[in-house]
C-alpha positions in Angstrom: 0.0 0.0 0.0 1.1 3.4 -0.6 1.8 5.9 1.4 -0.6 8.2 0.1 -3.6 5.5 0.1 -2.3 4.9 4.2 -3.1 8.5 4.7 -6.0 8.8 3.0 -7.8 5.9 4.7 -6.4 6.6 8.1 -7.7 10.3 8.0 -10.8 8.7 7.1 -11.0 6.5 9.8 -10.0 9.2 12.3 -13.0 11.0 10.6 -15.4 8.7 11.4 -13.7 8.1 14.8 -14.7 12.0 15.3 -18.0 11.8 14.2 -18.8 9.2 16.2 -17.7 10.6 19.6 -19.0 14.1 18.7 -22.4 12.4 18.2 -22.1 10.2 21.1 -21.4 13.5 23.1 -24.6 15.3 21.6 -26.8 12.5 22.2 -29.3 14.3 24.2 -29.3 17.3 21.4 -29.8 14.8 18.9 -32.6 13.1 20.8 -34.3 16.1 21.5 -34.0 17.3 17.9 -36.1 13.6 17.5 -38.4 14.3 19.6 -38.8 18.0 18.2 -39.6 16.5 14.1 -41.6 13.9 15.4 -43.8 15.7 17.3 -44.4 18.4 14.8 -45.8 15.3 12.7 -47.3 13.4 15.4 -48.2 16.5 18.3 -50.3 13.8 20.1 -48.2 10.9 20.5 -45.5 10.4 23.8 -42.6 9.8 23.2 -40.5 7.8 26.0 -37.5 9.0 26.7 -34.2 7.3 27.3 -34.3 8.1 31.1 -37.9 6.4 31.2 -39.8 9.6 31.3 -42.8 10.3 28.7 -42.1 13.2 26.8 -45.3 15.3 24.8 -44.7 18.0 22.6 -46.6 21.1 22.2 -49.4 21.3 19.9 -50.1 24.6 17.6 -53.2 25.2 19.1 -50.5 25.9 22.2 -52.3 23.2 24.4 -50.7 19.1 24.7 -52.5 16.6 23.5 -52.1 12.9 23.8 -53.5 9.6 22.8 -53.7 7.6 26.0 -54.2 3.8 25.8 -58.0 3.2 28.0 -58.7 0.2 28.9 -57.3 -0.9 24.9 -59.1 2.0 23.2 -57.4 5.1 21.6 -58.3 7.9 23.6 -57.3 11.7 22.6 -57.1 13.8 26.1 -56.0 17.5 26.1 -54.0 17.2 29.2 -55.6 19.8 31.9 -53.4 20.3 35.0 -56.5 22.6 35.9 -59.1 19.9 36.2 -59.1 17.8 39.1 -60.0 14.5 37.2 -60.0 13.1 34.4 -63.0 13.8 32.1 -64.3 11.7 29.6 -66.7 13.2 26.5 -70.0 11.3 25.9 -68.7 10.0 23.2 -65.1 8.4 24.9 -66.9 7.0 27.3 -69.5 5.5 25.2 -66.7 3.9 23.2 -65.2 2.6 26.8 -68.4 0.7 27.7 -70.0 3.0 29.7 -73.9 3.1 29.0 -75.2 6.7 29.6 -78.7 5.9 30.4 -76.8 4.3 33.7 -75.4 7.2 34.5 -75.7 9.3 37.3 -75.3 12.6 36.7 -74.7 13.4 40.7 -71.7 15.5 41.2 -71.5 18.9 40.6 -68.4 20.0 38.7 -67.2 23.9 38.0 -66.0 24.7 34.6 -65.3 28.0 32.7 -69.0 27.4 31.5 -70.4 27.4 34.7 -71.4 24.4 36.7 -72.6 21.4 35.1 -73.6 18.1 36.3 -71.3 14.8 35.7 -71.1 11.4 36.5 -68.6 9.4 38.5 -66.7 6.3 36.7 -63.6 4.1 36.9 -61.0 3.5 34.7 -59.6 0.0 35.0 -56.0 1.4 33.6 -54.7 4.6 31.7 -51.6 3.7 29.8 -49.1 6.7 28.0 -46.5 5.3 26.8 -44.3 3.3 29.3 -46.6 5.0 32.0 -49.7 2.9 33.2 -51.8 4.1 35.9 -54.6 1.7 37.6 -57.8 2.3 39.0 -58.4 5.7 37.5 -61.0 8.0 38.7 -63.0 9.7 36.0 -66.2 12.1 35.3 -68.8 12.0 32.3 -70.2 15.2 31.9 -73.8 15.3 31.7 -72.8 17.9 28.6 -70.9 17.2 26.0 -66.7 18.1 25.9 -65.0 18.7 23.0 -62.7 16.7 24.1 -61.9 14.6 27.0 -59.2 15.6 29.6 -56.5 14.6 31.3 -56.8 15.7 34.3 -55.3 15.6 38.2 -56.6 12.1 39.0 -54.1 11.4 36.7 -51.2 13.5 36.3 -51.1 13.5 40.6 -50.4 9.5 40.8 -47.6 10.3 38.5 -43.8 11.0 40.4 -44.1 14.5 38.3 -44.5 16.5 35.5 -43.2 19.4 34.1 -43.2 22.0 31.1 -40.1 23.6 29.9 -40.7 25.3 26.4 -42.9 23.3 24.5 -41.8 20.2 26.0 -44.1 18.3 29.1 -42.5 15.9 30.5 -44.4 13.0 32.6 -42.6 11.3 35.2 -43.6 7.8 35.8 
């Protein structure tokens, strides 16, 4: 081999050699920058992190929204840190089982539309990515949601959550 082909493969092997470190040392950035494309095509979906956490992306409607596994349905929640539980339209829980003419529409629950009457159900399990909760408590509202929430009952049986930019991160 010739001196000239030597150095030409070995600076290409160092090359690599330094593209390899640099991107093990960037791993996070990279892995963020994953999470960043993904979630501008999927806004709804968690993503689980390499420390375990569950990681949901801003929406451009500025809220986070995720698709929860419920009980082995597909459930789209708008997560709410402002409601105290989870909330399930008429619709979600009819999917889930849930028969509204066995409803009782007992407790009164304050919204920004005044108070309204909802009913008190279980979840069996509420499952976001590696995340599963048990033995959920949940509302029907005797009116109709746009969507269902994630609320408290929830997010409090969690170890934490937090939002930094347009990142929330769940903490199993």
């Amino acid at each position: 081999m010739s001196a000239g082909t030597f150095v030409r493969q070995a600076s290409a092997w160092i090359a690599i050699g330094a593209l390899a470190i640099l991107a093990y040392s960037y791993r996070a950035e990279f892995q963020e920058a994953g999470y960043r494309i993904y979630g501008e095509l999927r806004p709804d979906s968690a993503l689980v992190g390499s420390d375990g956490n569950v990681v949901i992306r801003r929406s451009a409607d500025g809220h986070f929204h995720v698709t929860a596994d419920v009980e082995g349905r597909a459930i789209k929640f708008l997560v709410d840190t402002g409601a105290t539980s989870v909330a399930l339209t008429r619709a979600d829980a009819a999917s889930l089982g849930f028969d509204r003419s066995r409803l009782r529409f007992r407790i009164p629950v304050r919204t920004a539309g005044g108070v309204v009457p909802a009913a008190p159900v279980s979840l069996s399990s509420i499952n976001i990515g590696n995340i599963e909760i048990r033995n959920v408590e949940a509302l029907v509202s005797r009116h109709s949601l746009s969507q269902s929430l994630l609320g408290l009952s929830f997010l409090d049986r969690l170890s934490g959550y937090e939002v930094s930019g347009n990142t929330m991160i769940l903490k199993p």
